[in-house]
LONUDO-542992 format. One record per residue (C-alpha): x, y, z. Coordinates in steps of 0.1 Angstrom, whole numbers, plus 5000, padded with zeros to 4 digits. Each point is the difference from the previous one (the first is absolute). Layout:
N
PT    u    v    w
PT    X    Y    Z
...
This chain:
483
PT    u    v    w
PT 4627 2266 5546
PT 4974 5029 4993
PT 5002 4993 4957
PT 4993 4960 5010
PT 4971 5009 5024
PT 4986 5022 4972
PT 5004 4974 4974
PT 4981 4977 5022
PT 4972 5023 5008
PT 4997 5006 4962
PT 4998 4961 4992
PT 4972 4998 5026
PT 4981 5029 4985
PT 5005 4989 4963
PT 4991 4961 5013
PT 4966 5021 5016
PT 4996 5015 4972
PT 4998 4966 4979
PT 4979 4983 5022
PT 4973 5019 5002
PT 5003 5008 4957
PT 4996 4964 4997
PT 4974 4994 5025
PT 4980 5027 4992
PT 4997 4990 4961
PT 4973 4971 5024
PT 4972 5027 4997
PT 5001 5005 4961
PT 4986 4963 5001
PT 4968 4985 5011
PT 4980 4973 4988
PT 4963 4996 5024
PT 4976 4975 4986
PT 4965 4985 5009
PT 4980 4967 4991
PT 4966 5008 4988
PT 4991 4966 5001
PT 5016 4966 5001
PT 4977 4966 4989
PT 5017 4959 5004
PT 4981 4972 4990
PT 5010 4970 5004
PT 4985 4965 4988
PT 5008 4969 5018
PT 5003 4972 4979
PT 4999 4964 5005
PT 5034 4993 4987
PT 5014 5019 5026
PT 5006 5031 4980
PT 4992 5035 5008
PT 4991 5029 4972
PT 5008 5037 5011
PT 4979 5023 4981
PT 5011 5035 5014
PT 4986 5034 4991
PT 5014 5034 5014
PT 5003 5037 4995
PT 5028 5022 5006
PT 4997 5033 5003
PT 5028 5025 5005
PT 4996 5031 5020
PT 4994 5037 4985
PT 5032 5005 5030
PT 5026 4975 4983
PT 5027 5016 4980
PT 5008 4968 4983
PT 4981 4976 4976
PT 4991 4964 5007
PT 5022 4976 4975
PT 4999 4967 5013
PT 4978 4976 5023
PT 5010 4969 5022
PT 4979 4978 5012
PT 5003 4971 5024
PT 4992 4961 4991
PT 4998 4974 5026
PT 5020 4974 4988
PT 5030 4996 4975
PT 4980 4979 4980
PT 4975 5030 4993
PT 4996 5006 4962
PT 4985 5030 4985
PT 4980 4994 4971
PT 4988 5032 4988
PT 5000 5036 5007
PT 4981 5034 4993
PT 5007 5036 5006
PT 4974 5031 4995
PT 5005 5035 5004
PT 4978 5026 4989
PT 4978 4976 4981
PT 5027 4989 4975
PT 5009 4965 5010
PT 5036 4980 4994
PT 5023 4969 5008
PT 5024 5010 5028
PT 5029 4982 4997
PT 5008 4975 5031
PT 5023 4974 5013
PT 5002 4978 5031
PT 5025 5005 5022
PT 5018 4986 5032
PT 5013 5024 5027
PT 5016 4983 5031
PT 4972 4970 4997
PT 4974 5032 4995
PT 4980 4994 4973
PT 4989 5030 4971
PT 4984 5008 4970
PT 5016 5030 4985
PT 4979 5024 4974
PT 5019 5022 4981
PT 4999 5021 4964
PT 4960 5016 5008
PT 4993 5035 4995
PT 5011 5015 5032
PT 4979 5010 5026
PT 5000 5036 5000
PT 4993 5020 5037
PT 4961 5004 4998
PT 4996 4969 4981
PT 4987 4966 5009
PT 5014 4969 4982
PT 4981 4964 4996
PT 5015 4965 5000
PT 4986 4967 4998
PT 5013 4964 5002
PT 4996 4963 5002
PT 5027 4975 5017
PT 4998 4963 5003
PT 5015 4994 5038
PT 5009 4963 5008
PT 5013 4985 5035
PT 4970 5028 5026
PT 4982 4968 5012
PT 5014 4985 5032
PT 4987 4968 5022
PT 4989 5016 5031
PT 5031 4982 5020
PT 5017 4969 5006
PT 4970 4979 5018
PT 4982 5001 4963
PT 5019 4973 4988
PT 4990 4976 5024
PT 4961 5009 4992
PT 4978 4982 4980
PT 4997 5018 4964
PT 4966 5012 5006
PT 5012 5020 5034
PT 5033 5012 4989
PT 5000 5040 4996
PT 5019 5023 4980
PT 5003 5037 5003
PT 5010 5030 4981
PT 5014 5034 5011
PT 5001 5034 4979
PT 5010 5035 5007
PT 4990 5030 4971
PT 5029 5016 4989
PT 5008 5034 5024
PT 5013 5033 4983
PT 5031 5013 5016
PT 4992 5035 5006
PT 4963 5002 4984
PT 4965 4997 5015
PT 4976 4975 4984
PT 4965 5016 5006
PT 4982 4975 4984
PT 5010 4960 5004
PT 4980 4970 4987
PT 5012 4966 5003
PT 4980 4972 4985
PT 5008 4961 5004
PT 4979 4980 4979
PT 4996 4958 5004
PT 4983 4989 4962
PT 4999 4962 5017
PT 4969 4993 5022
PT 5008 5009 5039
PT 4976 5011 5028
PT 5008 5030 5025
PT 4998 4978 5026
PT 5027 4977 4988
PT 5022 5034 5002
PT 5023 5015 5031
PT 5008 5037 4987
PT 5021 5018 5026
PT 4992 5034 4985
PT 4961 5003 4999
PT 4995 5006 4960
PT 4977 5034 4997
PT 4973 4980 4979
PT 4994 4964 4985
PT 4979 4982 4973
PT 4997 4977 4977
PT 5009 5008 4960
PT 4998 4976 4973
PT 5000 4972 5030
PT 5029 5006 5014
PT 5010 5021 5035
PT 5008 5034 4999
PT 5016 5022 5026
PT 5005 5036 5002
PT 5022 5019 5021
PT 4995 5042 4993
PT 5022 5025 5020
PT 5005 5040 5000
PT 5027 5022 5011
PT 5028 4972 4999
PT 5032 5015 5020
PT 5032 5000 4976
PT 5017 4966 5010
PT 4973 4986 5018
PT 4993 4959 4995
PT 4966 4990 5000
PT 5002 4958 5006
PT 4979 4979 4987
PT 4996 4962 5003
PT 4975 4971 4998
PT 4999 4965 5011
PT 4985 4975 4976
PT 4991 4965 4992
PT 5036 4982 4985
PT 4970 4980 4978
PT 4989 5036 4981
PT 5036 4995 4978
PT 5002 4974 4977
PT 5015 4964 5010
PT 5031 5003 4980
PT 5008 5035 5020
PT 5029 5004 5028
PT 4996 5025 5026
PT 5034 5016 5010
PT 5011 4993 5038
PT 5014 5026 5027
PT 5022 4972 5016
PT 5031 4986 4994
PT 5000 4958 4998
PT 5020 4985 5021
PT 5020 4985 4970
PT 5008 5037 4996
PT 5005 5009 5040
PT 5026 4971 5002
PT 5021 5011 4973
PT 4996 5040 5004
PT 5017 4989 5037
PT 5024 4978 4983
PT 5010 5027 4979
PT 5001 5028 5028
PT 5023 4975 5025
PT 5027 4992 4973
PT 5000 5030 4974
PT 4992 5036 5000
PT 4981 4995 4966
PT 4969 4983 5021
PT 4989 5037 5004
PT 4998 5006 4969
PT 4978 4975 4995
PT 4978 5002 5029
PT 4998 5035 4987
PT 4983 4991 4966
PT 4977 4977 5016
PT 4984 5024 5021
PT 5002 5026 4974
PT 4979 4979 4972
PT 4979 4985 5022
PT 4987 5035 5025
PT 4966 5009 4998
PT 4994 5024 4970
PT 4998 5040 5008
PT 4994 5021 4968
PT 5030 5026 4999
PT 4993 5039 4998
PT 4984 5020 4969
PT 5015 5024 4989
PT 5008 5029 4973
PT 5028 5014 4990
PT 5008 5036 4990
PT 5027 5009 4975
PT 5025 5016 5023
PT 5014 4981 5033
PT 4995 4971 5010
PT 4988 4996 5036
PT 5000 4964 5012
PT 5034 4991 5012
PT 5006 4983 5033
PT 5028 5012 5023
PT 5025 4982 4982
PT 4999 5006 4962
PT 4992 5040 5015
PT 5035 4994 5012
PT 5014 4986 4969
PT 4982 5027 4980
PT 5022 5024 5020
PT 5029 4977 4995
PT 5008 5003 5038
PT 5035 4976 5007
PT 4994 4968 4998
PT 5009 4991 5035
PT 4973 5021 5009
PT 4976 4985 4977
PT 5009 4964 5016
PT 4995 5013 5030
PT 4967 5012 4989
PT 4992 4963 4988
PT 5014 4982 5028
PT 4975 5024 5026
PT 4972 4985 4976
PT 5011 4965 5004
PT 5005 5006 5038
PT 4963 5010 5001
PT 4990 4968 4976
PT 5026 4980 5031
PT 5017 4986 4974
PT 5029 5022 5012
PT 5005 5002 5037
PT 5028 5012 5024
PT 5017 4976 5019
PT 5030 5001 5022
PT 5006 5035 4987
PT 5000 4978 4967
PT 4977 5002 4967
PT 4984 4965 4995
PT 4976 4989 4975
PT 4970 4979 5008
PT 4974 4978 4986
PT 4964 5020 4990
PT 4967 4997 4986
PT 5000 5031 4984
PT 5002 5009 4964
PT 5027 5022 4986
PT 5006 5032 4982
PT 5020 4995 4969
PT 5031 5021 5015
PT 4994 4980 5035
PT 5010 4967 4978
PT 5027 5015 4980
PT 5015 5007 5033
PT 5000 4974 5016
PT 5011 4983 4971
PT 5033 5022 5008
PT 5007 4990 5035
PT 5010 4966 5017
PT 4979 4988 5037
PT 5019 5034 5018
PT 4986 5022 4978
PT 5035 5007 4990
PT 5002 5014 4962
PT 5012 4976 4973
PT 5020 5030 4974
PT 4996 4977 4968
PT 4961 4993 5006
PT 4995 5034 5010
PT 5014 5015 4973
PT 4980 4981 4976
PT 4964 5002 5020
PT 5006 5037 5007
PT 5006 5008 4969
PT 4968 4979 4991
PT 4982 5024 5030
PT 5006 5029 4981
PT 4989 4988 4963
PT 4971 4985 5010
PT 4995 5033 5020
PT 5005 5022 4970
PT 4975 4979 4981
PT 4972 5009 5026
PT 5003 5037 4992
PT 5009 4999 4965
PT 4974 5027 4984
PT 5001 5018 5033
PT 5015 5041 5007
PT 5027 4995 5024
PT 4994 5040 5010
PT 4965 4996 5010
PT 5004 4963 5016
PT 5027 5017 5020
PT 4978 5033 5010
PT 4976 4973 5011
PT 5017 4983 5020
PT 5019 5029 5018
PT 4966 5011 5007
PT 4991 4970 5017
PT 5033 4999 5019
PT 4990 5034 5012
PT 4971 4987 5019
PT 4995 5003 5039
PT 5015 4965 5016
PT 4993 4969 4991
PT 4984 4977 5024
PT 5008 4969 5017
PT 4972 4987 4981
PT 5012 5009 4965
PT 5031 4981 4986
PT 5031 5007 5013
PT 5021 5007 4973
PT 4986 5028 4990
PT 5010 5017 5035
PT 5035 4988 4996
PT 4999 5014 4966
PT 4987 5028 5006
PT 5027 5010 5029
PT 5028 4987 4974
PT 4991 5024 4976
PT 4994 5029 5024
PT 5033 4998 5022
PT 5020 4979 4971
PT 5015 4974 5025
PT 4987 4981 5031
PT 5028 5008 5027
PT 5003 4977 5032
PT 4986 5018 5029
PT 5032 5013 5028
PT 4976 4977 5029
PT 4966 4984 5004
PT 4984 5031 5017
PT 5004 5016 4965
PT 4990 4966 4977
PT 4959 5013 5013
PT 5003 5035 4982
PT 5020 4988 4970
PT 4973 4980 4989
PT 4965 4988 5009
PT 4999 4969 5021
PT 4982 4976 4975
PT 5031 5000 4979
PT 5025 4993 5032
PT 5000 4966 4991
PT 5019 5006 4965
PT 5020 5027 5007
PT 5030 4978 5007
PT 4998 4989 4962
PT 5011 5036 4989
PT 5029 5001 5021
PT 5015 4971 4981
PT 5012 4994 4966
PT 4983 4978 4979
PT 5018 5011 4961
PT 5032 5012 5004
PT 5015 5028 4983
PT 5015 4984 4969
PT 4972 4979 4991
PT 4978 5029 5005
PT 5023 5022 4969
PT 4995 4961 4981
PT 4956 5005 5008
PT 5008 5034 4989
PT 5017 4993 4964
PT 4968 4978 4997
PT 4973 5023 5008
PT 5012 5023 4977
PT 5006 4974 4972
PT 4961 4998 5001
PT 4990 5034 5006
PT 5021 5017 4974
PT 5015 5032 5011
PT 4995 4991 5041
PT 5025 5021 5016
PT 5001 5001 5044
PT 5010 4969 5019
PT 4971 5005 5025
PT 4994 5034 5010
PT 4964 5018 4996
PT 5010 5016 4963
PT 5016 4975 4981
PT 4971 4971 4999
PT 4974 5024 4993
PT 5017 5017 4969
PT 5005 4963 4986
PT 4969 4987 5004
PT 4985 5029 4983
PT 5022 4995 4970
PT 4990 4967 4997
PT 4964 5009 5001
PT 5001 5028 4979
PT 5013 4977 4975
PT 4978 4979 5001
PT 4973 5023 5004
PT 4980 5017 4971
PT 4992 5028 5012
PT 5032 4998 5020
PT 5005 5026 5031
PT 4993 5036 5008
């Protein structure tokens, strides 16, 4: 008994050991930024078009240890084309290298291949986008109106930076076309106006911007500024589209989907976060591709989706039963491969799961291609690290956070106990974990799968395994690969 106790106490010290190696290896890497200045101007034309001319500089600070490689930028709409692009640093200008992409109905520009941005210097990148489908009627009563009083509005956010400060922001909305300020209902009183070459300009100039703060704009205007061939989008559904969204919903389960697009193509326009990249880890996953990352068991990782679904009520508790429900809300990509996998009870389907989780995981691996697995995993250790998270913050992250401190979520001995276990706000999906949602085999069949993409994945959902694999597959795929 004393040799098994001793072996024990030495797997606990050589598991301490590891854990603070790995996250340690967190404070070799840094990557702090600032935004000199940011500029937008955009001209309203008459065909109902909108050009984005954006300027900004990024500069990287003296305290980052790593280089900045590659920009993202948000666009409002999917139809948003990029035309051109320019990069300077250090006087010597060049063509970055970009491509438009879609990231669960987010909508980017990437820039990559520039001279990086070394700590100390400042980088500069112009642009010009052609954005269709920003012009809205004002609401449904328009219609009825006769043309001369019908009113059309449009909405715009400047892009936020994730973790930087913008001290300098100027946004600029030009109308070429003949309008009076008085025919105008701005929402966000413009800093200065006047009149060039005719048209109405309007100015909007800002300091100090907070990282992820959203400065709305919007203006109501005469529907008779566009031209007569011009089709505002609408907010509402018809009631063509009512009747057979409900239709739909009452005989088949497919009606979600459906309602699903609708509201998705047709919400009012947001522009997504701006952001840089440094070379090393990469820093934006949600809850559940953090879980994936550390290839956690897949009934856990369910479990993790089904808690986001629960807060989305398109998953509810009933009867001590899962049930699935009709929503508004739009879905994460892993949200509808799930639910592609499970029948009205929530109950799995094995064939379609194998299949869509084995689709999870590629598409997965594609997000973080280029990516060090060692310093995306220091990162996020690090943030698991931090002091509790609160009822206001998602609440995955607690529940994964507790998974991968005490390994397993055991059910409390009585209710006095449930209180201390865990904090109250995530009572309500406790009963989740004390269920099985995978079972065992299919988990080894997720397994084989997991590792058929990430080459060299060893683990079936511990915290060592999933880590090592995804750095493999990184460092790969990386360049510079990891150190």
């Amino acid at each position: 008994m004393k040799g098994v106790i001793e072996l024990h106490k030495l797997k606990v010290t050589l598991t301490t050991i590891l854990l603070l190696l790995i996250i340690s290896t967190g404070t070799f890497a840094s990557f702090y930024y600032e935004i000199p200045y940011q500029k937008e101007f955009l001209t309203v034309d008459e065909d109902g078009t909108i050009l984005l001319h954006k300027e900004f500089a990024f500069h990287v600070l003296p305290s980052s240890t790593e280089d900045g490689t590659e920009v993202w930028v948000g666009l409002p709409t999917d139809g948003t084309r990029v035309s051109e692009a320019s990069y300077s640093l250090n006087g010597q200008s060049s063509t970055p290298t970009y491509d438009v992409e879609d990231d669960n109905d987010q909508y980017f520009v990437s820039f990559t291949r520039f001279p990086a941005i070394k700590p100390g210097q400042t980088g500069e990148f112009t642009f010009t986008a052609k954005i269709p489908d920003l012009v809205y009627w004002l609401d449904k009563k328009q219609l009825d109106k006769a043309p001369e009083d019908q009113l059309v509005s449009i909405s715009y956010i400047p892009a936020w930076w994730e973790k930087g400060t913008v001290k300098n922001l100027e946004l600029t909305m030009n109308l070429p076309q003949r309008i009076n300020l008085e025919e105008l209902t701005i929402t966000n009183n413009p800093t200065s106006t006047q009149i060039v070459n005719g048209g109405l300009q309007l100015v909007w100039k800002y300091s100090n911007v907070n990282p992820n703060e959203k400065l709305h704009h919007a203006i109501t205007l005469p529907r008779d500024y566009f031209a007569a061939n011009f089709t505002p989008k609408q907010t509402w559904m018809s009631t063509s589209t009512i009747i057979l969204i409900t239709v739909f919903i009452l005989v088949i389960v497919l009606g979600i989907t459906i309602l699903i697009v609708y509201s998705v193509k047709n919400r009012r326009y947001q522009t997504p976060i701006m952001y840089m990249k440094g070379d090393k880890a990469y820093t934006s996953f949600d809850p559940i591709e953090t879980a994936l990352f550390y290839n956690l068991s897949t009934d856990f990782i369910s479990k993790l989706i089904i808690v986001g679904l629960m807060e989305k009520r398109v998953v509810q508790f009933k009867d001590n039963r899962l049930q699935r429900s009709a929503t508004l809300e739009s879905l994460n990509w892993y949200e509808e491969l799930f639910l592609d996998s499970v029948d009205q009870n929530v109950e799995i389907i094995p064939e379609k799961w194998k299949k869509n989780f084995s689709e999870m995981v590629s598409h997965f691996y594609e997000k973080i291609k280029g990516y060090c697995g060692q310093q995306t995993m220091s990162y996020y250790n690090n943030l698991l690290k931090k002091e509790d998270f609160s009822e206001n913050e998602d609440p995955r992250w607690a529940i994964l956070q507790e998974q991968l401190a005490k390994g397993t979520f055991e059910k409390p001995d009585n209710k006095e106990r449930i209180s201390s276990y865990t904090p109250a706000y995530l009572n309500a999906y406790m009963p989740l974990f004390y269920m099985t949602v995978i079972n065992s085999s299919l988990a080894q069949e997720n397994h084989k799968q997991y590792s058929h993409v990430f080459p060299g994945a060893t683990g079936g959902g511990g915290n060592s395994g999933p880590g090592c694999a995804c750095a493999c597959a990184c460092a790969c795929a990386s360049s510079g690969g990891c150190t």
